[in-house]
Every structure is written in C-alpha cells, then in structure tokens.
C-alpha positions in Angstrom: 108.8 143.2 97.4 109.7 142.3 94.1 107.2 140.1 92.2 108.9 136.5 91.6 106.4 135.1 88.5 107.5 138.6 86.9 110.2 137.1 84.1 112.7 139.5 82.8 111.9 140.8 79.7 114.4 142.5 78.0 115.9 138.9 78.5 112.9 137.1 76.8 112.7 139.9 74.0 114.8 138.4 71.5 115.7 135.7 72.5 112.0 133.9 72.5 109.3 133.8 69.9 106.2 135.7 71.8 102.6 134.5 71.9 99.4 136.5 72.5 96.2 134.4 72.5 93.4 136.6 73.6 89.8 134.0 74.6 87.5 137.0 73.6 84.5 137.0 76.1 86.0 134.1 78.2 84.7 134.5 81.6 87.1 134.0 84.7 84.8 131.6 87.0 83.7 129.5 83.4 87.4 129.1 82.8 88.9 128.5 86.7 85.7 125.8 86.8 86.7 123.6 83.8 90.7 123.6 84.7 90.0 122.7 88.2 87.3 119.9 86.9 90.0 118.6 84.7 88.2 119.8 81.9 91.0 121.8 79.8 93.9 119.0 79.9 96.0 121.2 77.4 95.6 124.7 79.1 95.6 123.1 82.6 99.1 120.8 82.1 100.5 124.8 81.2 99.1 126.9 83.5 101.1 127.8 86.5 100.1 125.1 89.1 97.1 124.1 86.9 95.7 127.5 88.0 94.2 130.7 85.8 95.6 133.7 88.0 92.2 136.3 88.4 92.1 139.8 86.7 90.8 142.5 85.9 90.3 143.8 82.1 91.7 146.7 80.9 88.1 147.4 79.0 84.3 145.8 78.7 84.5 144.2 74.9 87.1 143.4 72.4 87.6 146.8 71.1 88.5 149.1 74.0 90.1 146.0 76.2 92.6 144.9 72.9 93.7 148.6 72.2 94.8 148.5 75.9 96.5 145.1 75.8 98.2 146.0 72.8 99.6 149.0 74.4 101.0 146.9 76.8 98.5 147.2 79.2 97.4 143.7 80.4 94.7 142.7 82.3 95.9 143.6 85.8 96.1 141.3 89.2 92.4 141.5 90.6 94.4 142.2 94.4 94.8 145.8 96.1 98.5 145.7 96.8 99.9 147.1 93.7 101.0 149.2 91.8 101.4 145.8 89.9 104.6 145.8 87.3 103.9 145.6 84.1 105.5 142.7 81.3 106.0 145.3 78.5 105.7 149.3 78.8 105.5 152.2 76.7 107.8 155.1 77.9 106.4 158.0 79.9 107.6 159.6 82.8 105.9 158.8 86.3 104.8 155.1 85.0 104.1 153.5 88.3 104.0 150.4 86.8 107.4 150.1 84.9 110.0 148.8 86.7 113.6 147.0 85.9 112.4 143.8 84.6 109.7 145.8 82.3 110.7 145.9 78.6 110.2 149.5 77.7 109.9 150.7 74.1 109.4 154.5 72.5 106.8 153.2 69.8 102.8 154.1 70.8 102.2 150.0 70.4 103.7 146.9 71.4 103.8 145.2 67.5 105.9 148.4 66.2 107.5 148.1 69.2 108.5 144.4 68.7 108.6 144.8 64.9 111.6 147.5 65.4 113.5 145.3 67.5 113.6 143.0 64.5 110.6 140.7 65.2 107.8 139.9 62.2 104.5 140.6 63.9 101.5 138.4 63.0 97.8 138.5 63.4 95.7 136.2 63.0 92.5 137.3 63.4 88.8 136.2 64.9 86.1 138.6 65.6 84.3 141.6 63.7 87.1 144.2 64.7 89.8 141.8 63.1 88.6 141.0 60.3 89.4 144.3 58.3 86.0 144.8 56.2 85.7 147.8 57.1 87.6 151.0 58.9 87.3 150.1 62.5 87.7 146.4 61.8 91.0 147.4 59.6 92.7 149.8 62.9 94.1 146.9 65.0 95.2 144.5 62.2 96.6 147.3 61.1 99.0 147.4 63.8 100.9 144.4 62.5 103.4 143.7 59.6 100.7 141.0 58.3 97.2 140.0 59.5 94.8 137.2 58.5 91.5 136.8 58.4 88.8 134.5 57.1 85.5 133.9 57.0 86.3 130.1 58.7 87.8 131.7 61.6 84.9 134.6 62.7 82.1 133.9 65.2 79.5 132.3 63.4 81.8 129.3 62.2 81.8 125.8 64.5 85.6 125.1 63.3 86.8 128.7 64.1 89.5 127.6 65.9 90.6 125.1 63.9 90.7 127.2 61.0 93.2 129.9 63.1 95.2 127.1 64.5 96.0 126.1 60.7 97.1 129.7 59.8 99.1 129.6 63.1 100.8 126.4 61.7 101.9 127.7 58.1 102.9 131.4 59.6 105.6 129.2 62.0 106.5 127.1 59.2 107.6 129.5 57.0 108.8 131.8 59.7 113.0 132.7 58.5 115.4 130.7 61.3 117.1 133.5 62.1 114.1 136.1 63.2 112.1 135.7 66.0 108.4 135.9 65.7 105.4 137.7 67.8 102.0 135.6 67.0 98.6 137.3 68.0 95.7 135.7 67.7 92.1 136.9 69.0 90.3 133.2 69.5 86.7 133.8 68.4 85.0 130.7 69.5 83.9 132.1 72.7 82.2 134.4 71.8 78.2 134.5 70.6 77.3 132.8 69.0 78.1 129.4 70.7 75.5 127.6 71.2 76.6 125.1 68.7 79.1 124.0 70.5 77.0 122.4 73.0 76.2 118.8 72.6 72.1 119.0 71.7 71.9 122.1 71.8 69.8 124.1 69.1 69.6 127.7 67.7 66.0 128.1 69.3 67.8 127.2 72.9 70.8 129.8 72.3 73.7 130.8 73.8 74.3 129.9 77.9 77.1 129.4 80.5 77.5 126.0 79.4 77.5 126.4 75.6 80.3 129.4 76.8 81.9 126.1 78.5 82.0 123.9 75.7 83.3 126.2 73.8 86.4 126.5 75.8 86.7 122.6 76.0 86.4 123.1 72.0 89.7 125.6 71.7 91.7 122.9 74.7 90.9 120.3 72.1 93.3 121.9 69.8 95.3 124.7 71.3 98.2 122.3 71.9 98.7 121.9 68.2 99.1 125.9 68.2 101.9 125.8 71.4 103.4 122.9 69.5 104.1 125.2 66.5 105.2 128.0 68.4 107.8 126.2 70.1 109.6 124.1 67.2 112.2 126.7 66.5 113.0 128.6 70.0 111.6 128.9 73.7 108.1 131.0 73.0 106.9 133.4 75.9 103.2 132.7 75.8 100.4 135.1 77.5 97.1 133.3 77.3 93.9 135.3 78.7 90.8 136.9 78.6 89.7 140.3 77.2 86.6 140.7 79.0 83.7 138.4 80.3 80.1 138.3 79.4 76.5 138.0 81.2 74.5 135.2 80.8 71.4 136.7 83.1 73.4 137.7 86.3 71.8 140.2 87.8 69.3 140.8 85.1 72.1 141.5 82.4 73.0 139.6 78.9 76.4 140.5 76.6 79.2 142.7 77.9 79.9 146.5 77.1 78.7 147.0 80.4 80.3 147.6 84.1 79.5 143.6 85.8 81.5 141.7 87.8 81.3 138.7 85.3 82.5 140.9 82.6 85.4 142.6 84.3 87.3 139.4 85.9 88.9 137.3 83.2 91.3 134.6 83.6 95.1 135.3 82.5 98.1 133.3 82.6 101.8 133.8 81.0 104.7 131.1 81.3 107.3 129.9 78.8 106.4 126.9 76.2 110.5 125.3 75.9 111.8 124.6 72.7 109.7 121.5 71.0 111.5 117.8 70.2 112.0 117.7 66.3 110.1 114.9 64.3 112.9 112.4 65.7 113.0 113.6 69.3 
C-alpha cells in the first residue's frame, strides 16, 4: 500500500523552496527524549504529531552518510516492510525504491540535479568536511553553486549555530523572487566538542549524553529564525534529520565510525513550513 506521508514531489520541485538541515552526530533516543519532555518547543510544534520518525543512516560519520543523502539516499524507515520509496532518486534501472511520487533526475547528485531544474543551491557549511581547507573538505561543498563556511560556524565555536542561522538569513534575503532556492546546511553544534554547551560544565568534565542534549536545546533556541527565513517568499519543503549517532560509553564504545546501535538510528522528519506572514501580517 502506498505510503500516505510520502508527498509528491515532482509537485513540490518547483514550486517550493527546499530545506536540508542535517544535526550531525544527533542521536535518535537524545532527540525523541527532549521533544517528548517538551524540550525542543520549535522542532516539536513542526514535527509530525510532535514525533521524530526512527531511522536508519545511510553511513557511520558525516562523510560517507552526507555523500549518500546527497544522492538522494536518506536515512531509511528503521521497519522491515519496505522496499521504502524514496523522496528524490537518481535514475537507474531496477531502483526498488523509486516509485511515482519520487522525483527522478539523470544528474549523479541531487544539487546538479535541482540546480538544472532552475534552482540556486546553497550550502552553508559546519563541520571539517565542509569547510573546504583542504581537498576532501572542498568535495561536497563542491557540489553546490555557492557554499559558506566560517570559522564561527565549525565545532569548536559556542555560537555555531547562530553564526549559520545568520548566513541562512542573508542567502534568503537576497534570494531573486522569481527562482526557487535549495538551502543545505550541516548544523555543527552537535557534534564534539559540546561540552560547553552544558550549564557548569568544564573542558576537564568533557563531552556526555547530556552536554549532546543541551546542545540540541541550543540549535531549538534558534532554528525557528532559520524556518522563518525559509518560508517568507514560498511554501519550503523542509527535511530535518540526523546523519549518524555517536557513543557516549555504550557498550564500551566512544565517537561514531563504528557499527552501534546508537550510531546507526538517527531521528528524521520532513513536512512543509507554509508561506510566512510579511512584516504586517
């Protein structure tokens, strides 16, 4: 039976601005936890019945899991009665899961893809293998008509987020009113270090579940400024999810690269952010 949460896309493709926020290291249980404790009042109010839906990632760290995602391979429903349809698709014969409502294009990536059917492709980058200092942190940028990176938004800084949001804000703003935009932008906040994010918490103590926690109660603080901006000129078809987890200790194991449980769930969620009020609405 057909899927009904699956949109159509080749009816959102141009005719919505499209979002891509990828939490990098978010775990699934840290993130389900704080929506359902009322913790994440912006991503919870958005979330289809306040819920993350659980998934599987398409890779173990940011590298592997984003060259997937930005194939158009998402992270995929963590339930055994697929083949689950994919949103967007690249075309090859005996795809199990393309079907009608999939938008298919003939490009190797999603932002050519998208970028040949007339959108201007962003990214706004967060974490080592975005922020184009070297080859490998130059080849997925690279796959987008303009990319941004600063020092403010990378993992060591306490206002990373802040710092992407604003970049966010000024690439809508100057967007033309007559092209539609795809936004990407790898959040790095999540990821280690972020310890400082924890109220009392010191470098000595490091980096634990709940310093991962506040962290996402950080981004909630201001992601609504980032949907608000997205939204002011046309409907924008948000995706909002995880990459892969990390270990904090399970099982003996710390970080992610590595085949756990914790790092292989993530929490996703997709659903359309209608077109915002203007200053007088």
């Amino acid at each position: 039976m057909p899927d009904p949460s699956l949109p159509d896309m080749n009816e959102v493709v141009g005719s919505h601005d499209l979002l891509l926020v990828t939490l990098d290291t978010l775990r699934y249980d840290v993130a389900e936890e704080l929506a359902a404790a009322g913790r994440l009042p912006n991503l919870a109010r958005r979330l289809p019945a306040g819920r993350w839906e659980r998934r599987h990632a398409p890779g173990s760290f940011t590298y592997a899991s984003h060259q997937a995602i930005l194939a158009g391979f998402l992270p995929t429903p963590a339930s055994p009665d697929g083949p689950h349809p994919r949103l967007f698709a690249a075309r090859f014969a005996g795809s199990e899961t393309t079907e009608p409502r999939t938008w298919v294009f003939d490009t190797p990536d999603l932002p050519s893809a998208l970028a040949g059917a007339g959108y201007r492709t962003v990214c706004i980058g967060g974490v080592g293998f975005f922020n184009r200092r070297g080859p490998l942190g130059s080849v997925l940028p690279g796959l987008f008509q303009e990319a941004h990176w600063e020092p403010e938004m990378g993992v060591p800084s306490p206002t990373s987020f802040e710092s992407q949001v604003a970049c966010a804000e000024r690439v809508a703003a100057e967007q033309p009113p007559g092209q539609p935009l795809f936004l990407f932008l790898n959040v790095s906040a999540l990821h280690q270090p972020n310890w400082f994010h924890l109220p009392g918490a010191t470098r000595e103590h490091g980096d634990s579940r709940a310093s991962h926690a506040a962290a996402l109660e950080y981004v909630d603080a201001h992601i609504g400024r980032l949907f608000t901006a997205m939204s002011a000129r046309r409907p924008c078809f948000a995706i909002v999810c995880s990459d892969h987890g990390t270990a904090y200790g399970e099982d003996g194991y710390t970080g992610h690269r590595i085949g756990h449980e914790v790092v292989w769930t993530v929490p996703y969620a997709h659903f359309t952010l209608p077109l915002s009020p203007g200053p007088s609405g």
